[in-house]
C-alpha positions in Angstrom: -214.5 -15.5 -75.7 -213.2 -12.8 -77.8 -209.8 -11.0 -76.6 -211.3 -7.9 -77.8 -214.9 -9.0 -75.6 -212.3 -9.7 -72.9 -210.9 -6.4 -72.9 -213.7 -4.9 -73.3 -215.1 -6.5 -70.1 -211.8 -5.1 -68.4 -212.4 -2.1 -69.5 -215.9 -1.9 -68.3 -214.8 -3.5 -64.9 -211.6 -0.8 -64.1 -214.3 2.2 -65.3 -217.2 1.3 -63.3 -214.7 1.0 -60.3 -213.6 4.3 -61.0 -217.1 5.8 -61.0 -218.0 3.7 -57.7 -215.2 5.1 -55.8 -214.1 8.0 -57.5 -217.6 9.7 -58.8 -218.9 8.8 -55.4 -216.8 10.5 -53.3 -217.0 13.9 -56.2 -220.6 13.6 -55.9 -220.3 13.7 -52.1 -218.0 16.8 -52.0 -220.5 18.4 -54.5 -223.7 17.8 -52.4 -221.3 18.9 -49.1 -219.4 21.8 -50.8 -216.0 20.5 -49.6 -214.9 18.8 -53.0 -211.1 19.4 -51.7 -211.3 17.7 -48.8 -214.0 14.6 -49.2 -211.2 13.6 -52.3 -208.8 12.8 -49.5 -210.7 10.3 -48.2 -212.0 6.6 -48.4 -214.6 6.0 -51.0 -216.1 3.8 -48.1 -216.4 6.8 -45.9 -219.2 8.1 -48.0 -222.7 7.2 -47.5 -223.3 7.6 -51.4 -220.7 4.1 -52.0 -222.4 2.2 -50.0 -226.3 3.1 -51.1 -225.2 3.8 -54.9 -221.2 2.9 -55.9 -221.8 -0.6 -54.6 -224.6 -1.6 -55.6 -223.9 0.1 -59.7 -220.4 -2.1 -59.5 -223.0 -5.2 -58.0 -225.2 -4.6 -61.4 -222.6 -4.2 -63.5 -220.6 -7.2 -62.7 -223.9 -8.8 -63.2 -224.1 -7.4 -67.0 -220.5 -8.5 -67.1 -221.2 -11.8 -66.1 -224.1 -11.7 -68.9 -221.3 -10.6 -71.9 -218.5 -12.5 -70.7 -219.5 -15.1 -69.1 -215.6 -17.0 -68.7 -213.9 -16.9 -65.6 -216.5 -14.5 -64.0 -214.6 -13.7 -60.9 -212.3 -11.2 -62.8 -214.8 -8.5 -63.2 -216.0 -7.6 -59.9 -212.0 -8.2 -58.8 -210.8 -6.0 -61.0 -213.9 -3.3 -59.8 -212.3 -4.2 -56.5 -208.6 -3.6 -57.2 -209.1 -0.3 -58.9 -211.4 1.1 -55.9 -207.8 -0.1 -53.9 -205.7 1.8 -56.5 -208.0 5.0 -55.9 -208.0 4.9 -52.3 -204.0 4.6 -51.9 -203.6 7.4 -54.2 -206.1 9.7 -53.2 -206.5 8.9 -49.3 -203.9 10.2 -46.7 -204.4 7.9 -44.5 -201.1 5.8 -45.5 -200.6 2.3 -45.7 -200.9 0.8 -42.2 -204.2 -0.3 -42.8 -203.7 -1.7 -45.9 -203.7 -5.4 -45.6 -207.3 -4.8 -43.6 -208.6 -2.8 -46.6 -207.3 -5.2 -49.1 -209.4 -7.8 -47.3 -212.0 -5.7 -46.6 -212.4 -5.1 -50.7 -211.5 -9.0 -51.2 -214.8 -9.8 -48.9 -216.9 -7.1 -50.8 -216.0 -8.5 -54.2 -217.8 -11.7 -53.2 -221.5 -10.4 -54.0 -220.4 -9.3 -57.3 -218.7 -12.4 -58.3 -222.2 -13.5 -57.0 -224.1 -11.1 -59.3 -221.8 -12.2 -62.4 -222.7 -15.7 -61.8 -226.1 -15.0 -62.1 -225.7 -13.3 -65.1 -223.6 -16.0 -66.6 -226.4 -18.6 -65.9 -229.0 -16.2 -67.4 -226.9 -15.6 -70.4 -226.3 -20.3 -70.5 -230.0 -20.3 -70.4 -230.7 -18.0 -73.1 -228.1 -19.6 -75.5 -229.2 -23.1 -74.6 -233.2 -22.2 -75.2 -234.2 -23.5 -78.6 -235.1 -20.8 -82.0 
């Protein structure tokens, strides 16, 4: 694989993480009213990451998996990390809780490394079908 596919993947992992966490929780201070105030918390606090910012990083990590399909486990990981990243610097909840939510995020990366595996066997399928 490409370094520039790599990055791009990398790219495409750190942005969609961003939009789970961080465009879930705007969304939910639009719909609510409170922008202000729904940015200080947890992404998982938020109905909408669990019914939509999940399940988009799920999908995407399986379209990841589909364009690069080496070492697999980095995409949804790196979803994972920057959702932790957002969460320490928006949330004021501190870092007591920390080692919980970094397994917590850790356990919900497993599905998309699931998802990216599929996506890598769909893509080995393709390329080994003949012309």
């Amino acid at each position: 694989m490409s370094p520039i596919r790599t990055a791009t993947c990398y790219v495409a992992s750190v942005v969609t993480g961003l939009v789970g966490s961080v465009g879930m929780l705007l969304l939910t201070g639009i719909m609510s009213g409170r922008v202000a105030e729904t940015l200080r918390r947890e992404a998982w606090d938020t109905e909408l990451y669990w019914l939509i910012g999940l399940p988009l990083c799920y999908l995407a990590a399986g379209v990841l998996g589909w364009i690069g399909p080496e070492r697999i486990w980095r995409w949804p990981l790196a979803m994972m990390a920057t959702q932790a990243l957002v969460m320490l610097l928006f949330s004021e909840s501190g870092l007591s809780l920390l080692p919980l939510g970094l397994i917590l995020l850790a356990i919900l990366a497993l599905p998309g490394i699931f998802t990216a595996w599929i996506g890598r066997c769909m893509r080995r399928f393709k390329d080994a079908m003949p012309a």
